[in-house]
C-alpha positions in Angstrom: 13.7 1.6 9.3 11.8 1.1 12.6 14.4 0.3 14.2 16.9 3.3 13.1 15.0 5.7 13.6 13.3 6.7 17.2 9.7 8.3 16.7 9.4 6.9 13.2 5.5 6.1 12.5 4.8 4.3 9.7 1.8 3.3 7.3 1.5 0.1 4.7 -0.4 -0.9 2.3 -0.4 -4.4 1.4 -3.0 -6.7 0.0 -1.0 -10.0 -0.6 -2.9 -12.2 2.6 0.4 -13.6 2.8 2.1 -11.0 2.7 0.4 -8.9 5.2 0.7 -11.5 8.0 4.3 -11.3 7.4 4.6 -7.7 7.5 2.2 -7.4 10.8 4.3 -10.2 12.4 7.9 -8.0 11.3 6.4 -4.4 12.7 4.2 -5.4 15.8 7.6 -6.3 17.3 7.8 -1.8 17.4 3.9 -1.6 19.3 1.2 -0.7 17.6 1.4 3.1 18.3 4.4 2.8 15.4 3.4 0.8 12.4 0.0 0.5 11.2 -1.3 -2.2 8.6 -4.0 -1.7 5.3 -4.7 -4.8 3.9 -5.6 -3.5 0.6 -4.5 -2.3 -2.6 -4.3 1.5 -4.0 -6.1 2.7 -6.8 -8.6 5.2 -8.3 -11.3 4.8 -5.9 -12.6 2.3 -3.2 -13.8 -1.2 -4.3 -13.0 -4.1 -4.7 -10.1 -5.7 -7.4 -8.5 -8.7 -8.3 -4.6 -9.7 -7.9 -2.7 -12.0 -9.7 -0.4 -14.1 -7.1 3.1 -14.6 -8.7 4.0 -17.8 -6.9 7.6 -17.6 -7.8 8.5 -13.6 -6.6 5.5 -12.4 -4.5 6.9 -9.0 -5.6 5.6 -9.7 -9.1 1.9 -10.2 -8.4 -0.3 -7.4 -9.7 -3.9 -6.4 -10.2 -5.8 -7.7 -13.2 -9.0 -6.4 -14.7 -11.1 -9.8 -13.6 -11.0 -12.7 -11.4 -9.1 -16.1 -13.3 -7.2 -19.0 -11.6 -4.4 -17.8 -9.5 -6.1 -14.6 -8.6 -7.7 -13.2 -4.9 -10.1 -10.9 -4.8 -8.8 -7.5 -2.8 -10.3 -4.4 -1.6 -9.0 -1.2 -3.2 -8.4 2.0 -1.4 -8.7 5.3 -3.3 -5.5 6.7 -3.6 -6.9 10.5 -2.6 -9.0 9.2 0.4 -5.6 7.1 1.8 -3.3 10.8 1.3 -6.3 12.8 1.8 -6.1 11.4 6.0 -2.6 12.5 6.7 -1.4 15.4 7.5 2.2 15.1 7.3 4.5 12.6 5.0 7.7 12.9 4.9 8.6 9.6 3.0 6.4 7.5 0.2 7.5 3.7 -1.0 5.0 2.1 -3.3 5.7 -1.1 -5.3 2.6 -1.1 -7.4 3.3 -3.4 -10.4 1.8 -1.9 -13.7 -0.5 0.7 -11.6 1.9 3.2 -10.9 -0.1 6.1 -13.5 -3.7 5.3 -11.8 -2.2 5.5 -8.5 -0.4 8.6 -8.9 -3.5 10.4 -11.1 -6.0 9.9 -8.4 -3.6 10.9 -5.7 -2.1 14.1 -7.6 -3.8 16.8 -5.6 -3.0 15.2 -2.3 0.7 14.5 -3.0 1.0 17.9 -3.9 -0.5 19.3 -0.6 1.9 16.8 1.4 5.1 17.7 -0.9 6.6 14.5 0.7 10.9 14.8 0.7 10.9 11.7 -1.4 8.9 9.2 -3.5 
């Protein structure tokens, strides 16, 4: 997406460790002016959480209520503070496994004064 399109800034959310040093290593090759890297999670307010690594499909892993073999522990972001700071977005992509209705709750009122063009 970086690459197709000139002036493109974009923000991530990730909070796979793994992950996240892949995704810094694929976007700092565009400066750091264009992509810029949370390691977290989203959810209903800042703290911390707990996410199940799916060793097979990182894709799969997911936050669980409480920390248990094959789990990290992971800062969450609230999903009202994260909108709340921007002032345009055009564009929202959001794999959440399973968290999708928390998410979206505490970030209602901010989508809705952001009206991204798609979700």
């Amino acid at each position: 997406l970086l690459a197709n399109v000139p002036g493109l800034t974009i923000s991530c959310v990730e909070p796979q460790p793994l992950v996240v040093d892949l995704l810094r290593k694929n976007v700092s090759q565009f400066g750091d002016d264009r992509a810029h890297v949370l390691q977290a999670a989203l959810s209903a307010k800042k703290s911390e959480g707990y996410l199940q690594l799916d060793r097979a499909n990182r894709g799969g892993s997911k936050l669980v209520e409480g920390s248990s073999e094959g789990t990290v522990e992971v800062p969450l972001v609230g999903a009202a503070d994260y909108f709340g700071a921007f002032d345009r977005l055009d564009l929202i992509k959001m794999d959440i496994e399973g968290h999708e209705s928390i998410v979206f709750e505490a970030a209602s009122a901010e989508l809705e004064r952001l009206q991204p063009k798609a979700i």
